[in-house]
Structure formats: structure tokens, C-alpha cells
C-alpha positions in Angstrom: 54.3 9.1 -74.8 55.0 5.2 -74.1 55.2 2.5 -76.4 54.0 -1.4 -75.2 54.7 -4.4 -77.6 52.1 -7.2 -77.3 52.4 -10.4 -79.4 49.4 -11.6 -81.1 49.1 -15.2 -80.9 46.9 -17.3 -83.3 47.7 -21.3 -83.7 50.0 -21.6 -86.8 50.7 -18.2 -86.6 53.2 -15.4 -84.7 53.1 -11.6 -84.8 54.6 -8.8 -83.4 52.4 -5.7 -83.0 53.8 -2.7 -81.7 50.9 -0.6 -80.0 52.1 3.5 -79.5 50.1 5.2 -76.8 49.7 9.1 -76.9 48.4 9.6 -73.4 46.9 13.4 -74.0 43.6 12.0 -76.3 41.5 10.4 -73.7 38.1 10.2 -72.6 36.4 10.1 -68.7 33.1 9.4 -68.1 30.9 7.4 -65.5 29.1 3.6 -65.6 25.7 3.8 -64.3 26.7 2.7 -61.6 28.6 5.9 -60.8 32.6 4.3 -61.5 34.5 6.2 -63.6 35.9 5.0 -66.1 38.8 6.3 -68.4 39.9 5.6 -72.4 43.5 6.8 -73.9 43.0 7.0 -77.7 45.7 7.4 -79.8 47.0 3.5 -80.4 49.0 3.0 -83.2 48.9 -0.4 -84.8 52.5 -1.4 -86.3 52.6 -4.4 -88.3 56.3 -4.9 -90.4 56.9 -1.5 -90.4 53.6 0.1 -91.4 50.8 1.7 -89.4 47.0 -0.9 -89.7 44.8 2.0 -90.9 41.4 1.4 -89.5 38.1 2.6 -89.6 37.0 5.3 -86.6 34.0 2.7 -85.0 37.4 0.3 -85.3 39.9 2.5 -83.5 42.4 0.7 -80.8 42.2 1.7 -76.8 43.3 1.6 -73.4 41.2 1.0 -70.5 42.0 0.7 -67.0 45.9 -0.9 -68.2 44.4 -3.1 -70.8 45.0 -2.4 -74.4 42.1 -3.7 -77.0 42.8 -4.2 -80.5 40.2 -4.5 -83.7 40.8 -8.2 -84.0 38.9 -8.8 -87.1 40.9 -5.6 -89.0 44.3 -7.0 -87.3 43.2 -10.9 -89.3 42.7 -8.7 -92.6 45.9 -7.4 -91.9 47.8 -10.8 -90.9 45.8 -12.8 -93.3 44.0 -15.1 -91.2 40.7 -16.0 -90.9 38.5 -14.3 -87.6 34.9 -15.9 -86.8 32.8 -14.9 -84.3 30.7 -17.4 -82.7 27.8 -16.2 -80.9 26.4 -19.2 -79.1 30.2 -19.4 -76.7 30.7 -16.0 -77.5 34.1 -17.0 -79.1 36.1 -15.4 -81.5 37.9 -18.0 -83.5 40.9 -16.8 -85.1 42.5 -19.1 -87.7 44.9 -20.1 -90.9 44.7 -22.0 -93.2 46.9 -25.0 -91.9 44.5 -25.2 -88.5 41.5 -24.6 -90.2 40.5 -28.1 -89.8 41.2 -28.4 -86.4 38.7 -25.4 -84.7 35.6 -25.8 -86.5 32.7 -26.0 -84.3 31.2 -29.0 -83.5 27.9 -29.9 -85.0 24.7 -32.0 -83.7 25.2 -34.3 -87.1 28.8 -34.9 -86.2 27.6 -35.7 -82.5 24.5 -38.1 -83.8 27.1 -40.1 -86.2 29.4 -40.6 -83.4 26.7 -42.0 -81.5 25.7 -44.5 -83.9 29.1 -45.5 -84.1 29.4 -46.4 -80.9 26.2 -48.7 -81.2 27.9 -50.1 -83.9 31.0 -50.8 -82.1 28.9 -53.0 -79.1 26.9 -54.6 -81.2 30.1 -55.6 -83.1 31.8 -57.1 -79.6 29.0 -58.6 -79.0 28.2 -60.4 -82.3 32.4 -61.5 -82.3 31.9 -62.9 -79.0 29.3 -65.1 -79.7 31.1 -66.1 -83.1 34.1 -66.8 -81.0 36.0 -64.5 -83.0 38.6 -61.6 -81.8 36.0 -59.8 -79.8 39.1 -58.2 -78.0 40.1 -56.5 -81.2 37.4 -55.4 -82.3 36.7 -53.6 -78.6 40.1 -52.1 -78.8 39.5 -50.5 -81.8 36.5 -49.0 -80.8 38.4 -47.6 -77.4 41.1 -46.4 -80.1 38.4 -44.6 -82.1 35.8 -43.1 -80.7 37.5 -42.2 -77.0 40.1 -39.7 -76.6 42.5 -42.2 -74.8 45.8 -41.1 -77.0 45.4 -37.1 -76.1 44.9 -37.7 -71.8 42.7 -38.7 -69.1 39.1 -39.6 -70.2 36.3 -39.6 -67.7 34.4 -43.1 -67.6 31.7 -43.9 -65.6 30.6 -47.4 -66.2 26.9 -48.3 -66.2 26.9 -51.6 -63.9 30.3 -50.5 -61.0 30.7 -50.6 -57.7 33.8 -51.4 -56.5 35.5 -49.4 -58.9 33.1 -47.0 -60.0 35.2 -44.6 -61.8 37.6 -45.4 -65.2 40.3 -43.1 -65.4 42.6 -45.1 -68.1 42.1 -47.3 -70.9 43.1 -50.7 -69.8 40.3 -49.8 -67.0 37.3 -49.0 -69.7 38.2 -52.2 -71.8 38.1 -53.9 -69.0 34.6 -53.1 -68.4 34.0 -53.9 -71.7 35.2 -57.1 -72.1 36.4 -58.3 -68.6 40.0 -58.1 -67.5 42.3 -56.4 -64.5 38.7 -55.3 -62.3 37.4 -59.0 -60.4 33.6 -57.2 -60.8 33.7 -56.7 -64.4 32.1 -59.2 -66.2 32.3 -57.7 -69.9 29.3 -55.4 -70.4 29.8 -55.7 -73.8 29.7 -59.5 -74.2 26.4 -59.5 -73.6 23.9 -60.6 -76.8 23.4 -57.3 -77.9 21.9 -56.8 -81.0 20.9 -53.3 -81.6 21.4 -49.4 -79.7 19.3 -46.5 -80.4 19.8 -42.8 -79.0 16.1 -41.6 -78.0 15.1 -38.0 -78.9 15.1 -37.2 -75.3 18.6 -35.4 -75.6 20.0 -32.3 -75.4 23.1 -31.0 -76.9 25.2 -28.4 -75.4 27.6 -26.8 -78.3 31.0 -25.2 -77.3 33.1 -25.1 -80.0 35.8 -27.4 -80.2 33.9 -29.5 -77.7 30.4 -30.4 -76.9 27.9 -32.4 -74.2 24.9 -34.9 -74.8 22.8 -36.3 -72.5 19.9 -38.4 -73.0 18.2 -41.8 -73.2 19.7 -44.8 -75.1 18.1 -48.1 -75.5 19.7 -51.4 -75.6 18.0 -54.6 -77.1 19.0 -57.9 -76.5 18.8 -61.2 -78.1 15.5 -61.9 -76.4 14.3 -58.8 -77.8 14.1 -57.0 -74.0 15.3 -53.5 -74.5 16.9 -52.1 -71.8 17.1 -48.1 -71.0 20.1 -46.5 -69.9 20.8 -43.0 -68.9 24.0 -41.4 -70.5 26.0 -38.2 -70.7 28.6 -38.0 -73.2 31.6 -35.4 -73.5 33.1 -34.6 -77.0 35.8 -32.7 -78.2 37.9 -32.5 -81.3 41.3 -34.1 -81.7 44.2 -32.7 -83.9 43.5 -34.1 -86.9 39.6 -32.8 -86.9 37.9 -36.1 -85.7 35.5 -36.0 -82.8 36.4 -38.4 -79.7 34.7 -39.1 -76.3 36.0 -37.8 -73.4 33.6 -38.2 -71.0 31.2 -41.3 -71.1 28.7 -41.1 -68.1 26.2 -44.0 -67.9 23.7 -44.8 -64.7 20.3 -47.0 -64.6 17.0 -45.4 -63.9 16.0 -44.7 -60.6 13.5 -47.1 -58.6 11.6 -46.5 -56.0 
């Protein structure tokens, strides 16, 4: 007989699990593809002192060197919260003081934070023309909906050539509302009035982060509406809000 200790990591959350292996109760068989295969029963699942009773269709293994434990019976035990998520096929193991921080990402959340970002040109815009603080109100938008304050975000600007790729902040609000890049003429200064997000999109759901591509449409002060092409990369920040971390924008092709 040999004992293994593996540490069960959750975030908020620390555990020592002693696993005892009894190498005599196994089981060999083959894959259809002829491999054999071969399972050591036997696990013991020590948690404080006692054993984790569990249920036969929930009984701990070894396989090939790897030991797999029932992780929903081990959060019963540990009193933490397991989800399964099928979509990412992720298991999402939490207490209560992260709760907040892992839950999935939703298409409402996504669809808000796009409006908000409408908002937030149409806002530099309008200040502009008012010969307000346009500069602010840009900054605050950067500070809000972009992931800036957690690392890198990936910015590809709609109207770039010499610098075509973003990689800080100072280099995005630039684009915005002119600044360190000679080309950049403040995309955002422009008499915008309105933004829509078309129903051309798709959403792809991971969790703690998620991707949106689609069609959004911006309309002037002349009423000319403009079509721009756009991916967007979300994820979730410490504190549960959603922020940008990829903003990908291009014009349509013409032959």
C-alpha cells in the first residue's frame, strides 16, 4: 500500500486531501481500440481526519498515474458550491466570497455593454461639439468598459495604418480623441449621434469570458449611417463587471 497527498484548490479556498491507494483491487480491460487500460480501486478520501463516504457510481480511482476524485461529493464535503457547465464543459467550483466573480457570462450582459459603449461615443462626440471636457468623458469610458487596469488589451482601430495595432491605453485614447499617433485624427470627435449593434452577431459563451462579432452602424449628423465590422472580447473583472479586452474593428470590403 502507498499513500499520495494532493491539495484541492478552489479560489477562496485550501484543502488537504489525503488519497490511500490499496493496489490489490484493480481492474484491466481494453479500449476499442485494443489499448489496455488499467484502474486501482481502493482510494480513500481523508478530509480533517475522517474518511468522504461516497456512493459506489462515485467511487475515487487511479488510472494510468492519475488519481480522479468525485468533485461534486468532495464540494458537499468542503462546503463549496460545484457547477457543471456544459456549453465549455467546465466545472466551476466556488464559495461564497468568489461567487460573484465566476458566473458565466450572459448575452444580456454582453448586449448592455454594447449599448454602453454607443453611449460613451456619442457622449465624446456631443462634448466635443459643446466644447466641453470631451477628454474626460473619453477617459472614463476607456476606464469603464476596457480592461486597461487588469493587462494588455487587444485594439484594433477601425481607420489605422501606420500604427495599426493598440496595445496600451494612452494608444486607444489616442485614437479616440487624437494625441501621441501624427495619423490619428480623433475617431470619436466626429458628429456622431447614434450606434446600433445589428442582429447579424454571434456570441460565443465561455464562462468568465465571451466573443461577439457582428455589424454595428454608425449615424452621423447628416443622418449618413456608416457600417462597420467589429469583434469584441469580453471577460469578467474581479469585482464581477464585464470589460473589453479585445476591440476589433475593420470597414467592409470593396471591390
Amino acid at each position: 500500500m502507498r499513500e499520495r497527498f494532493k491539495k484541492l484548490q478552489v479560489k477562496g479556498f485550501t484543502a488537504v486531501v489525503l488519497t490511500t491507494v490499496i493496489l490489490s483491487a484493480s481492474l484491466v480491460w481494453a479500449n476499442s481500440g485494443g489499448v489496455m487500460r488499467e484502474i486501482f480501486f481502493g482510494v480513500d478520501i481523508n478530509i480533517n481526519g475522517e474518511i468522504l463516504q461516497v456512493d459506489d457510481a462515485d467511487r475515487p480511482f487511479i488510472m494510468e498515474g492519475r488519481t480522479f476524485l468525485p468533485v461534486r461529493a468532495l464540494g458537499d464535503a468542503l462546503g463549496v458550491s460545484v457547477d457543471w457547465y456544459g456549453p465549455t464543459q467546465t466545472v466551476y467550483v466556488e464559495t461564497e466570497e468568489t461567487s460573484a466573480a465566476i458566473n458565466p457570462i450572459t448575452e444580456e450582459e454582453i448586449r448592455a455593454a454594447q449599448v454602453a459603449w454607443g453611449e460613451g461615443l456619442v457622449a465624446i462626440s456631443a462634448a466635443y461639439a459643446e466644447d466641453e471636457d470631451y477628454a474626460s468623458i473619453a477617459q472614463n469610458v476607456l476606464d469603464t468598459l476596457y480592461g486597461y487596469a487588469d493587462g494588455v488589451v487587444l485594439f484594433k482601430p477601425t481607420v489605422a495604418s501606420e500604427v495599426p495595432f493598440r496595445f496600451t491605453e494612452a494608444e486607444a485614447a489616442s485614437y479616440f480623441i487624437g494625441g501621441s499617433i501624427s495619423e490619428d485624427t480623433g475617431f470619436a470627435l466626429n458628429p456622431w449621434t447614434s450606434v446600433r449593434f445589428a442582429n447579424d452577431g454571434r456570441f460565443i459563451l465561455n464562462g468568465e469570458t465571451a466573443l461577439w462579432m457582428g455589424s454595428v452602424f454608425l449615424t452621423n449628423d447628416q443622418d449618413e449611417e456608416i457600417r462597420v465590422e467589429k469583434s469584441k472580447g469580453y471577460f469578467r473583472d474581479a469585482e464581477g463587471n464585464l470589460r473589453l479586452q479585445l476591440h476589433h474593428s475593420s470597414v467592409p470590403f470593396e471591390n
